[in-house]
N, C-alpha and C positions, 0 to 999 in steps of 0.2 A: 321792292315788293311786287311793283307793274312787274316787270321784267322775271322776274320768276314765275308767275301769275301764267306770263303769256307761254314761258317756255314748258310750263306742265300743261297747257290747253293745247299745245302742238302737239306734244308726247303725245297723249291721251289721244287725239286725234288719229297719230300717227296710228298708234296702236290696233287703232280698227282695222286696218289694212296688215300691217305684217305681224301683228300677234306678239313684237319687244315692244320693252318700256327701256330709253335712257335716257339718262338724269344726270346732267352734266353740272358742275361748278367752274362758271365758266363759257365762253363765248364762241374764242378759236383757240385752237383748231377746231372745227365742227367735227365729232369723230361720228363713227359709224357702230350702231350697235351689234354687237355680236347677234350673228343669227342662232345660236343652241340657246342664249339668255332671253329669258323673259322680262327679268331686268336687270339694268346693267346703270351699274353708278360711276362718273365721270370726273378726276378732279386736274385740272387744268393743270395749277402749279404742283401736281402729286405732295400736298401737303396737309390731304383732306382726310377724313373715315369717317365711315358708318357709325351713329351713333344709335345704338339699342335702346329700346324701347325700357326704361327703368321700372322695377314693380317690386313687389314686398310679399314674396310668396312666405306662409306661416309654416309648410312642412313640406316633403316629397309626395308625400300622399293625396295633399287638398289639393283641390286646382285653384283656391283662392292668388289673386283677387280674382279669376276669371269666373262662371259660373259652372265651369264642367270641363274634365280634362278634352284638351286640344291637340293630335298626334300634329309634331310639327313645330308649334310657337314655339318661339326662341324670342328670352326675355333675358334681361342683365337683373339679377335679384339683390336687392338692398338689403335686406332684412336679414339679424340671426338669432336662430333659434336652439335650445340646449337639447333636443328631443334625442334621447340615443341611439334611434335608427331612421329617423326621418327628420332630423333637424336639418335647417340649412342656413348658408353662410353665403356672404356677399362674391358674386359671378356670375358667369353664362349657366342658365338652365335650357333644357331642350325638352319637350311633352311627347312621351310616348304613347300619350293617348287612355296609359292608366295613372302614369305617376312622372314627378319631375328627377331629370338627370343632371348632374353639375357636369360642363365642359372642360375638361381640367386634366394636362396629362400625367399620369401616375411616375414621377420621377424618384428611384433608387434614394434611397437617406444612407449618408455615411457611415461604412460597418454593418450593408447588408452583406449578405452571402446570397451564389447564385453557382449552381453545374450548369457546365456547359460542355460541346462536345468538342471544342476547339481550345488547342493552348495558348491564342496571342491574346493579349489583353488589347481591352474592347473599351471604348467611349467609357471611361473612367473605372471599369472594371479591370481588378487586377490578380495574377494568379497566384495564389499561395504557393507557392515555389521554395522559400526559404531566400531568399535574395534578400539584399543588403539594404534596408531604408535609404541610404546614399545613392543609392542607384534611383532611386526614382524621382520623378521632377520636383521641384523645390514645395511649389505648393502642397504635392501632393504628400509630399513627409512629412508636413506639419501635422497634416490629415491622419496618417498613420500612426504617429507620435501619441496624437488626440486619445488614440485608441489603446493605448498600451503596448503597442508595440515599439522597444526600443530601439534597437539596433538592427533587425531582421524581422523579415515577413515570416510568419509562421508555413511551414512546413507540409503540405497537406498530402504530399506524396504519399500513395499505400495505407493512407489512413482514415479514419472515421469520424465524422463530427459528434461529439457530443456537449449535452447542457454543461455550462459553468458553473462549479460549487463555489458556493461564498470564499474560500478559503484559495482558490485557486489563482494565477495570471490568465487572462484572456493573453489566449493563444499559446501554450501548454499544451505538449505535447506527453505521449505517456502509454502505457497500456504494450500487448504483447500479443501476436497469435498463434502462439504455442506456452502451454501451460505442461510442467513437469508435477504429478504428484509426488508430493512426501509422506512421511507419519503424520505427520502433524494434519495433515489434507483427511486421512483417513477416519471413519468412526472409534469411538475409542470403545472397541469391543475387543474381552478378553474369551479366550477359545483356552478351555481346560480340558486336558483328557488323561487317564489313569487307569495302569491292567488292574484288573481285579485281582483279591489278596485273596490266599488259602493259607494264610498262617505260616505255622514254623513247618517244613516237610525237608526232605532230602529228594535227591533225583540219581534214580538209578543208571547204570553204564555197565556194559558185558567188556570184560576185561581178557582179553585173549593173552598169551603165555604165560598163565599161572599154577600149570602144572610142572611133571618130570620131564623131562630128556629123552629119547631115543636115539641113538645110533645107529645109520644103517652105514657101512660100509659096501661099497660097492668098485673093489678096484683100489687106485688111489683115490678115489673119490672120498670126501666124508660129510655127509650130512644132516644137522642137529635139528630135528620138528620136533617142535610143543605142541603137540596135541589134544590140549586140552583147555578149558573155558570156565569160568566162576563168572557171578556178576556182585556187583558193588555198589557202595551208596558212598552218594559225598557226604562230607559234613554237614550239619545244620547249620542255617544261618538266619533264623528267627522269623519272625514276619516281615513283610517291605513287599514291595513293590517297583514296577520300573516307568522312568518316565522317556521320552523322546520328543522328538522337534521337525517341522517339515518345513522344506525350503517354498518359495510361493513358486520358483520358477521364474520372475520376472524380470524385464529390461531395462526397464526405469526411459519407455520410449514415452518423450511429450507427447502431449494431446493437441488439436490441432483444434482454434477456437473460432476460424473462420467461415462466417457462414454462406450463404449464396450470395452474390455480389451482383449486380454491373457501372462496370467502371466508369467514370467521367470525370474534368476536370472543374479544380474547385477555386472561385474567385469571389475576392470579398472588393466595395465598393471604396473607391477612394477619389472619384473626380474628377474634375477634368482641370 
């Protein structure tokens, strides 16, 4: 206890003069403190660390135990609490002066999805390509396996993510971006149309060669004109009416159900 006593009263000392503090564990080598550090922790056999100051913070909100937020303190927190937006759980917090921050790196959970603009798979990211589960490293199959995937990585080429139905396989592939209408696509609307009726009538017709003969002789020439004209009526044929039919004119060209796009590649997470 001398002995540490005397080594923080040299520090301290030191201090006045070049403005570092180090804090060694340990004798020799005597090291030298970095001059950018203000203080600089020392441990001889590198078998030492920094042990954080423990506390029981009650939310992200309160500055408890302290009496007012602190931009800066860095505390290791014991305590948890079930609050569902400011609760907190046992780690590094940091004070920003309004509220507490957990130190903590947000590491991918197995069977995220993530675009990205490159196609080689990445620190445990891997591409929906349709490749073989066999292909990929042994841990990482299990991984895939876990997920519903048997035999092959789903397919993401040219196509679109969407929600899973109860009823469905994750990773189900499906769907089309051309659509053909049928009847059946269409309203089911009927179109009636009908000439108007005038009853029972006849329709008349000027009936040409229904007179006599004339001869004219002209030479050896010889030729016979009817010169003459009556008109006529057909028979009746009651009342009725007529119906007809019109064609649409169409191609039966599909429709085209792709919307505005931009492209990227699509990887789901599996591990390292």
């Amino acid at each position: 206890m001398k002995k540490i006593n005397y080594i923080i009263l040299f520090l301290a000392t030191f201090n006045i003069f070049t403005a570092q503090v180090l804090i060694t564990a340990g004798t020799t080598p005597t090291p030298t403190a970095n001059s950018q550090a203000v203080l600089e922790l020392y441990a001889q056999n590198k078998n030492k660390g920094l042990l954080m100051p423990k506390v029981s913070l009650t939310a992200t909100s309160a500055p408890n135990p302290f009496p007012s937020h602190i931009a800066g303190m860095t505390v290791y927190n014991t305590n948890t609490t079930a609050a569902a937006l400011t609760g907190v759980t046992p780690g590094f917090y940091y004070n920003d002066g309004t509220s507490w921050s957990k130190l903590e790196v947000q590491l991918p959970t197995v069977g995220d999805i993530k675009y990205s603009s490159t196609p080689a798979d990445q620190d445990g990211w891997y591409l929906l390509d349709g490749r073989a589960i066999s292909s990929l490293p042994s841990a990482v199959q299990s991984r895939a396996t876990s997920l519903g995937f048997s035999t092959t990585l789903p397919n993401s080429t040219d196509r679109y993510l969407k929600s899973k139905s109860g009823s469905e396989t994750l990773g189900t592939t499906g769907g089309s971006t051309f659509v053909a209408l049928t009847q059946a696509n269409l309203p089911n609307v009927t179109y009636n149309a009908t000439t108007t009726t005038n009853g029972a009538h006849t329709h008349a017709y000027n009936d040409r060669a229904s007179g006599t003969t004339n001869s004219i002789e002209a030479g050896s020439t010889k030729t016979v004109v009817d010169n003459d004209a009556t008109t006529s009526t057909t028979s009746t044929a009651g009342a009725h009416n007529h119906t007809f039919s019109v064609s649409t004119g169409g191609s039966n060209t599909a429709l085209s159900l792709q919307p505005k796009y931009l492209s990227a590649y699509i990887f789901v997470y599996l591990g390292q």
